[in-house]
C-alpha positions in Angstrom: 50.2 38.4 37.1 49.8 35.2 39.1 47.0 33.9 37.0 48.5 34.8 33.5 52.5 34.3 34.8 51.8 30.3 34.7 50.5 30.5 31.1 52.3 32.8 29.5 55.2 35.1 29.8 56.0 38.4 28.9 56.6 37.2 25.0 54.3 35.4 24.4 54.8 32.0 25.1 52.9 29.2 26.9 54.5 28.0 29.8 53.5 25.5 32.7 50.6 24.2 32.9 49.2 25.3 29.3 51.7 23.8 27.4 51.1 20.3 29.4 47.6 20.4 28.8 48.4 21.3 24.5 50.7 18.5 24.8 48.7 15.8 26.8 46.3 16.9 24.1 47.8 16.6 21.0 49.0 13.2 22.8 45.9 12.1 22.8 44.7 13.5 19.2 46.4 10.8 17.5 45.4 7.8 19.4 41.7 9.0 19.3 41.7 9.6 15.3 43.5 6.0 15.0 40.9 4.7 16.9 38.1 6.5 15.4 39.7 5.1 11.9 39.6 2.0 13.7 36.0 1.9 14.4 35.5 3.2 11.0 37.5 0.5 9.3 35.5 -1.9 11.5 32.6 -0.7 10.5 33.3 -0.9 7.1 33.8 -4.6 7.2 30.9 -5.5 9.1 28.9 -3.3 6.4 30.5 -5.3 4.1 29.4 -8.7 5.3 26.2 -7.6 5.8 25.7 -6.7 2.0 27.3 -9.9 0.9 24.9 -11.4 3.2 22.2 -9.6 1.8 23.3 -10.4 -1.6 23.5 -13.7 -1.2 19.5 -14.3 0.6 18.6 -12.0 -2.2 19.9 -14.8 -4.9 18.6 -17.6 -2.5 15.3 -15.7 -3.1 15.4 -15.3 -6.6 16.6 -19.1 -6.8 13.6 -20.2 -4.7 11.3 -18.1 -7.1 12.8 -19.7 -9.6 12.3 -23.6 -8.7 9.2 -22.7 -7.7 8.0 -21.3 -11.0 9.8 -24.5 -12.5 7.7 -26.8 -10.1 4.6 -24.9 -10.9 4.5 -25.2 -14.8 5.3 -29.0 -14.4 2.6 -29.6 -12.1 0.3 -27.6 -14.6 1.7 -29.2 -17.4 1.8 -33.0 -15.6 -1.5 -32.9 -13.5 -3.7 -35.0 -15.6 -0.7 -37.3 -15.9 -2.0 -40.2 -14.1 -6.0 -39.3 -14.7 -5.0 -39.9 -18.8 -3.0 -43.5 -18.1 -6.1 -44.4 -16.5 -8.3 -43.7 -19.3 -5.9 -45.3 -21.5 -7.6 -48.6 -20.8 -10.9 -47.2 -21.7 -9.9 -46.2 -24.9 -7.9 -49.8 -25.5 -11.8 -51.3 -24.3 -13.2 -49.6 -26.8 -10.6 -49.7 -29.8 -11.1 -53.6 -29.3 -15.0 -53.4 -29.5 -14.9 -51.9 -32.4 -12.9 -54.4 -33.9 -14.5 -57.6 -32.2 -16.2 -60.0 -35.0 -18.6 -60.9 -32.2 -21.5 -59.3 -33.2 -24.4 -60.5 -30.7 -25.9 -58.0 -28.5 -25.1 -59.7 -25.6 -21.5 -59.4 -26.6 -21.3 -55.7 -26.8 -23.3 -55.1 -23.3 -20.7 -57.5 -21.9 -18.0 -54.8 -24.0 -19.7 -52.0 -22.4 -20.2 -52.9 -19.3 -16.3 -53.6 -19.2 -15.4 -50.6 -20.5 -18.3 -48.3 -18.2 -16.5 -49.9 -15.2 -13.2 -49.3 -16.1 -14.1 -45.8 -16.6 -16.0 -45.7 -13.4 -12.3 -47.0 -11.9 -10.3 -44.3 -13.7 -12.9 -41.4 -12.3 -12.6 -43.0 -8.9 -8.8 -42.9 -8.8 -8.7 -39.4 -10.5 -11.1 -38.0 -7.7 -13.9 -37.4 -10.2 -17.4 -38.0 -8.5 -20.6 -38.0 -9.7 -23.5 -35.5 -9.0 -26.8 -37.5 -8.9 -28.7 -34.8 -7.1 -32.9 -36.3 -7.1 -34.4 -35.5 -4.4 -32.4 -33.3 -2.9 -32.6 -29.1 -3.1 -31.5 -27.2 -5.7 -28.0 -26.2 -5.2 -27.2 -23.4 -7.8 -23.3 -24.3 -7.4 -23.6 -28.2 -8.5 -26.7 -28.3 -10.5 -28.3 -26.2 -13.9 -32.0 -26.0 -13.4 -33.8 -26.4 -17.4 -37.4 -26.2 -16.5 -39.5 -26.1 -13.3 -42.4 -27.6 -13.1 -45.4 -28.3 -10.9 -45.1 -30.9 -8.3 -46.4 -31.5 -4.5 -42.7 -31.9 -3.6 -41.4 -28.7 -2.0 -40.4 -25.7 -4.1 -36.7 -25.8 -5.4 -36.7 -29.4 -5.2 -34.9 -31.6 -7.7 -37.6 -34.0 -9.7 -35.7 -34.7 -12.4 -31.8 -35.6 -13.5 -31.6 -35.0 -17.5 -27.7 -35.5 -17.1 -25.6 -36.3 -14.4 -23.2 -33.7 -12.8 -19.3 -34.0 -11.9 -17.1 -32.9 -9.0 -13.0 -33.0 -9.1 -11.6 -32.0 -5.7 -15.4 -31.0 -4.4 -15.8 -28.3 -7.2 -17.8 -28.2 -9.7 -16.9 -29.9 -13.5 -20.2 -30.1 -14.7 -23.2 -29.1 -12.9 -26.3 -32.0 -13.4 -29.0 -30.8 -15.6 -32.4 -30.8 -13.7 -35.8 -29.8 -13.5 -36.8 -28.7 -10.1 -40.4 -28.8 -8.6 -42.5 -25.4 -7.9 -45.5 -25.3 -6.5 -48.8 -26.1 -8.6 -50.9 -23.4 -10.0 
């Protein structure tokens, strides 16, 4: 009875040392639930913040989709912008020859000329260059071969420039239209 005389007695009941420990537990019940609902409410707010956070890079994002999309269709829409006020003056040049009473032919070539370096000015500032490929190889990316023909230059050789080529931004606008040299029969 030594063992079970410190916890209980003969109805029942806990005694001693039992009832301390129920007690220092039930003690301690309480102030480990409020701080478990501590944690939790804790934890709740930082969750919190952390959506709104998330919520709010989320519209950032969208917003920055947005502009960009915006910024995209004007530079589509606006890209030839300063390539057309350019040419502008070439079509003014050429509005007032055909108008001019001066009717020599030294007159007009003077007109044309004019007007031929203005548009040479125009290309220049739009980045437009010219392809002006004789002599060199045949390049299938720059230049349209119409006809070979026989030559004692080497094979795939341009001979022959029936139109000049263009490049914008070193790609191809028009490829030049060439005959290129194969070897004699």
């Amino acid at each position: 009875m030594d063992q079970n005389s410190s916890n209980t007695d003969q109805a029942g009941e806990t005694t001693g040392t039992d009832a301390g420990r129920k007690a220092g537990a039930s003690d301690q019940a309480p102030a480990a639930a409020s701080t478990l609902e501590e944690r939790l409410v804790a934890a709740e707010a930082r969750a919190s913040e952390h959506y709104d956070a998330f919520l709010r890079a989320r519209a950032e994002g969208e917003n920055i989709r947005r502009r960009s999309q915006d910024e995209i269709s004007k530079a589509h829409k606006f890209a030839v912008e300063s390539f057309a006020a350019e040419l502008i003056a070439v079509k003014d040049s050429l509005e007032a020859a055909l108008v001019s009473t001066e009717t020599g032919a030294e007159a007009m070539r003077a007109g044309v000329e004019l007007t031929l370096r203005q548009l040479k000015a125009a290309f220049e500032k739009g980045g437009v260059r010219e392809i002006d490929p004789a002599g060199e190889r045949f390049d299938p990316n720059r230049h349209q071969a119409i006809s070979a023909i026989p030559s004692e230059q080497e094979p795939n050789t341009v001979v022959g420039v029936l139109q000049k080529g263009y490049l914008i931004a070193e790609r191809t606008l028009r490829p030049a239209l060439v005959t290129v040299a194969r070897k004699p029969d």
